[in-house]
C-alpha positions as CSV (number, residue, x, y, z in Angstrom):
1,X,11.1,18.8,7.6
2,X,7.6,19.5,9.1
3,X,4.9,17.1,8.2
4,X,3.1,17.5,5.1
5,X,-0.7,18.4,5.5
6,X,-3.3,18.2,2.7
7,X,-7.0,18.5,3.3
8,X,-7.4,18.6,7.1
9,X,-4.7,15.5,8.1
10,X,-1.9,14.7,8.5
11,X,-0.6,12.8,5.7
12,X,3.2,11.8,5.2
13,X,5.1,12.2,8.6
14,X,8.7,12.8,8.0
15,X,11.0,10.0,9.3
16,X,14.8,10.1,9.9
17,X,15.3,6.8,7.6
18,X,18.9,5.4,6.8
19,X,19.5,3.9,3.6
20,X,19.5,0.0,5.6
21,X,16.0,1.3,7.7
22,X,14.5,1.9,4.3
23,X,15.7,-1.2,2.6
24,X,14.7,-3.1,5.8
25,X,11.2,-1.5,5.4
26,X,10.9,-1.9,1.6
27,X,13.1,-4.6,-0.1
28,X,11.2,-4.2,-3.3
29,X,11.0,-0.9,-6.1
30,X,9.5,0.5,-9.9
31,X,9.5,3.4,-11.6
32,X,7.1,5.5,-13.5
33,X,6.4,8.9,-15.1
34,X,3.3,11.3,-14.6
35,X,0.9,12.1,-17.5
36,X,-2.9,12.5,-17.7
37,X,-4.9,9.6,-18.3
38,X,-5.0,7.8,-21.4
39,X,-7.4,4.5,-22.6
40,X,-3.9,2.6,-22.5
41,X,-4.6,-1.2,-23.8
42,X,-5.1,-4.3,-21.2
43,X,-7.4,-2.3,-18.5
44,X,-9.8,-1.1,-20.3
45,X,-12.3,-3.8,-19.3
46,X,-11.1,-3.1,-15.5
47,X,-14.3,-2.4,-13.0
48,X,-13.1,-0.4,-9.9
49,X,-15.2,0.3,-7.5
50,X,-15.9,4.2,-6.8
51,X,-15.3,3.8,-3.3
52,X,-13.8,1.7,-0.6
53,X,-14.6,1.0,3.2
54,X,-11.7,1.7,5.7
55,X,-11.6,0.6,9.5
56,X,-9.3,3.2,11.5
57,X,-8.0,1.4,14.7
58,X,-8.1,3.5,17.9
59,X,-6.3,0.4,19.7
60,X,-5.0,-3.1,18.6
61,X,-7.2,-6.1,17.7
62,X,-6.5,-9.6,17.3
63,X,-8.0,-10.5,13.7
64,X,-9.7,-13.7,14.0
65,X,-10.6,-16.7,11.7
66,X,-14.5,-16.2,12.1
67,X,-16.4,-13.4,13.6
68,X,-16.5,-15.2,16.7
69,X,-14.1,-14.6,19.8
70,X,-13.9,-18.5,19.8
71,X,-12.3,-18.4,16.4
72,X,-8.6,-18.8,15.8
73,X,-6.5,-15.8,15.9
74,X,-4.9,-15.3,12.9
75,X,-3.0,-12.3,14.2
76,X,-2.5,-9.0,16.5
77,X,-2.7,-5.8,14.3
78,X,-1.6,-3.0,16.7
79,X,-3.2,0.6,16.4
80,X,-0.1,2.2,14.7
81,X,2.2,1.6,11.8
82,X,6.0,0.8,13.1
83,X,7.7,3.2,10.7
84,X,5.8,6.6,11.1
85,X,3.2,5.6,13.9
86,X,0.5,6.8,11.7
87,X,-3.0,5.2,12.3
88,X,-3.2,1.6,11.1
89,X,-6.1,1.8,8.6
90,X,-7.4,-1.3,6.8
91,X,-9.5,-2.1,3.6
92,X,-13.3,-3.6,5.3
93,X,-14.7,-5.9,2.8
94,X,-17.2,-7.6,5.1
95,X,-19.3,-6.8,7.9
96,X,-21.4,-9.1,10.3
97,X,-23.2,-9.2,13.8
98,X,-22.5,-11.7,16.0
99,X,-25.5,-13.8,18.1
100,X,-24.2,-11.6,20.9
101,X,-25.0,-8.4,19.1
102,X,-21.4,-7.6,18.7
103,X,-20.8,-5.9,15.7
104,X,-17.4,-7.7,13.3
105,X,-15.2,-6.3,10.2
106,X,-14.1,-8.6,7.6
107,X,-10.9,-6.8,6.7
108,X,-7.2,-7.3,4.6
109,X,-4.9,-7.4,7.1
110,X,-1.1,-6.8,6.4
111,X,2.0,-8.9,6.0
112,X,2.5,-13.0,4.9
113,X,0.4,-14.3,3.3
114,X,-0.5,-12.3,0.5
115,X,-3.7,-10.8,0.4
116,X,-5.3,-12.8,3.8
117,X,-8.0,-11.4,5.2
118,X,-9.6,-11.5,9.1
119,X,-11.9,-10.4,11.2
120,X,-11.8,-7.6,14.0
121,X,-14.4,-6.3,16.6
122,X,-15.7,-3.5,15.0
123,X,-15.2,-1.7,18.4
124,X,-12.3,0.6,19.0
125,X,-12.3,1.6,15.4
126,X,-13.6,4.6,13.0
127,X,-15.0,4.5,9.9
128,X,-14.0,6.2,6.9
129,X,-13.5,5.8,3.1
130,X,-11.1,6.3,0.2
131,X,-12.3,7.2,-3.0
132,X,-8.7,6.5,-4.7
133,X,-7.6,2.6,-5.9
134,X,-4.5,2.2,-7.3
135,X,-3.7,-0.5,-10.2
136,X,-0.3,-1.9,-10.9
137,X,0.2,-3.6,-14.3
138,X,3.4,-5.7,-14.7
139,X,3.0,-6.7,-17.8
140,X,2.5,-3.2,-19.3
141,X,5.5,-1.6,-16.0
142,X,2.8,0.8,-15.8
143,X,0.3,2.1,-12.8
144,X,-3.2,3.2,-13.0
145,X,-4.4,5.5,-10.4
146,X,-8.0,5.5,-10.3
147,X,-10.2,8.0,-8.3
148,X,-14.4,7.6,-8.1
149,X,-13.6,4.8,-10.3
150,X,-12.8,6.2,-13.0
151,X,-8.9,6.3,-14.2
152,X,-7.4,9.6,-13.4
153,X,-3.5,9.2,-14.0
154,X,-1.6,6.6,-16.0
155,X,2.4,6.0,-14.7
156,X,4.8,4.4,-16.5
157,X,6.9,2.0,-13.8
158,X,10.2,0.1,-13.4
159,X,8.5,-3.5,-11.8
160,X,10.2,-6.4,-10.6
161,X,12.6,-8.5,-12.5
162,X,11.7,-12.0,-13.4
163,X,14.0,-13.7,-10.5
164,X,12.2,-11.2,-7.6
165,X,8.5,-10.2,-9.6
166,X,6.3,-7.8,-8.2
167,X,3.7,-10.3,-6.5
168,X,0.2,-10.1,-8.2
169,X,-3.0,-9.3,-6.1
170,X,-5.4,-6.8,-3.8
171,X,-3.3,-5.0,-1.5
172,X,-3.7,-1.6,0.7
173,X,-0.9,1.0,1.6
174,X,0.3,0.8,5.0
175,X,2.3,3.8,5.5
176,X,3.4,6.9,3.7
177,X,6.7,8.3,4.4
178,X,8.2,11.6,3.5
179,X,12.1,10.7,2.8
180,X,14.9,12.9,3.2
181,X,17.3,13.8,-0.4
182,X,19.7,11.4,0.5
183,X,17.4,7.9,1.3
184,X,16.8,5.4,-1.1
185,X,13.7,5.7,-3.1
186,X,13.3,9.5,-2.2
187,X,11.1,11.9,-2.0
188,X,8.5,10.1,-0.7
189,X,7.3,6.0,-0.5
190,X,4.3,4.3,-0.2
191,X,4.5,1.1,1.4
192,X,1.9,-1.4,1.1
193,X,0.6,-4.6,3.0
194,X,2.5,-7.1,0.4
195,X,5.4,-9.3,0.9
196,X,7.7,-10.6,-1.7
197,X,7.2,-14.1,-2.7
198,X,10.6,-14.6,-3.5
199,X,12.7,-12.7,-0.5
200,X,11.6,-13.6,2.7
201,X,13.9,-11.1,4.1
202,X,15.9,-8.4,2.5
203,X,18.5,-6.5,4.2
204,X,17.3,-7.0,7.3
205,X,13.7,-6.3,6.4
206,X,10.5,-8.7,5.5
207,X,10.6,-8.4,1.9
208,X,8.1,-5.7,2.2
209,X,6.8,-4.1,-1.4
210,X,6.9,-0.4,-1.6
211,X,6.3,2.4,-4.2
212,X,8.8,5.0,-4.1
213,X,10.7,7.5,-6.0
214,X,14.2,7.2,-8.2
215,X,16.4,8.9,-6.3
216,X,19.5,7.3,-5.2
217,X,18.8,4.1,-6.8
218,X,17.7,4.9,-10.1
219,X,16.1,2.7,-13.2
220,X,15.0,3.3,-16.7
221,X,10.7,3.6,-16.4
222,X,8.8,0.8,-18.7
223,X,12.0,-1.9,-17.3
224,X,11.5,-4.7,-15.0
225,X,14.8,-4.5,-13.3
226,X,13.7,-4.4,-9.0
227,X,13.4,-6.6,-6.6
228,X,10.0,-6.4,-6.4
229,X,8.7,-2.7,-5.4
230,X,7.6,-0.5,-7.8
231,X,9.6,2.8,-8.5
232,X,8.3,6.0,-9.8
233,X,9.5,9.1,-11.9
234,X,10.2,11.5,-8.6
235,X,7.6,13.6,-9.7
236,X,5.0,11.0,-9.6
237,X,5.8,10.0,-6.1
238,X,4.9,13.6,-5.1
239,X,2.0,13.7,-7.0
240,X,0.7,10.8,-4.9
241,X,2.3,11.6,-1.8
242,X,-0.4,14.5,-1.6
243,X,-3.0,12.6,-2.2
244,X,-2.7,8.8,-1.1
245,X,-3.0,7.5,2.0
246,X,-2.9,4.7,4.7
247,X,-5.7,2.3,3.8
248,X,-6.0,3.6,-0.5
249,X,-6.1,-0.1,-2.0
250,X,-3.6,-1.5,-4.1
251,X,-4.1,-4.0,-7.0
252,X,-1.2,-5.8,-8.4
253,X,-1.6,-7.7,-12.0
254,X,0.8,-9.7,-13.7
């Protein structure tokens, strides 16, 4: 399959995953059903904000404590995404200048724990920004997908179940993948930046949360039956396949 292309880029790469590569790379599902938006109860009150900063890196940075190269280095975020090599791309939520004049990103960074945050030399990267945010409600197995702030597609969703729940806060996607008929979670997932809380490793993989489709692994939409990702009707998936990338942030309620 050649890669999918919408709007001038490159968007979902097609990757030769096996069933264990995918589990390894998602360990957690839900599942969900497109419909036009609706003013469902519980969000209404919701503000999301029209747009969002992004940092595209052009090579790897060490995210650091403080914006200050003396600072402790929290971790190394290389340039590209391990599944589909796509440009890593991060949520900014800060920005500062250093007494040097050197110009620092306060960014979400990826991976344990949950929703940390660092900050990278703003050199070596690209600025862009994302006008989508997606919203993942637990309690109502549903997801929100919001565009310009304003909700623009409700999804019902299959979330975690009690023993392995779907963990709560702001996350970003990390990679899209186009999956072949046969993978797990097909046609497409959209793996994000959060981990598990429960399942530090999952079939070989970090415990790392995912949306994705039904295919090949099934669930009844509105349950909370996964381990933790969030699966969606097959035709939702495709929906935002075309229209969500690296970067788009995630928010995760119970």
């Amino acid at each position: 399959m050649r890669p999918l292309r919408h709007r001038g880029r490159a968007a979902v790469p097609s990757a030769p995953l096996t069933v264990s590569v995918l589990a390894a790379a998602l360990a957690v599902l839900v599942a969900v059903s497109t419909g036009p938006a609706t003013a469902a109860p519980g969000g209404g009150g919701r503000v999301v904000q029209p747009t969002q900063a992004l940092a595209i890196l052009l090579g790897s940075h060490a995210a650091m404590a403080a914006p200050d190269e003396r600072s402790a280095v929290l971790q190394l975020v290389g340039a590209r995404r391990p599944l589909t090599g796509e440009r890593t791309v991060l949520p900014v939520i800060g920005r500062r200048s250093g007494a040097d004049g050197v110009g620092w990103l306060d960014v979400r960074l990826p991976g344990r724990p949950n929703g940390h945050t660092g900050w990278i030399r703003q050199r070596a990267t690209v600025a862009s920004t994302t006008r989508w945010h997606i919203v993942v409600e637990t309690s109502w197995r549903r997801v929100i997908v919001y565009r310009n702030g304003r909700p623009l597609r409700v999804f019902r969703a299959v979330v975690g179940k009690p023993s392995t729940p779907t963990p709560p806060g702001q996350f970003f996607v990390e990679e899209s993948i186009a999956l072949r008929p046969t993978d797990v979670g097909a046609p497409f997932a959209l793996v994000l930046s959060a981990r598990s809380n429960v399942l530090q490793e999952f079939d070989g993989g970090p415990g790392q949360i995912a949306l994705h489709g039904l295919s090949n692994v099934g669930g009844v939409l509105g349950t909370a039956v996964s381990h933790g990702c969030v699966r969606l009707a097959n035709a939702a998936m495709r929906w935002l396949a075309l229209r969500i990338g690296p970067g788009v942030p995630v928010t995760i309620t119970s």
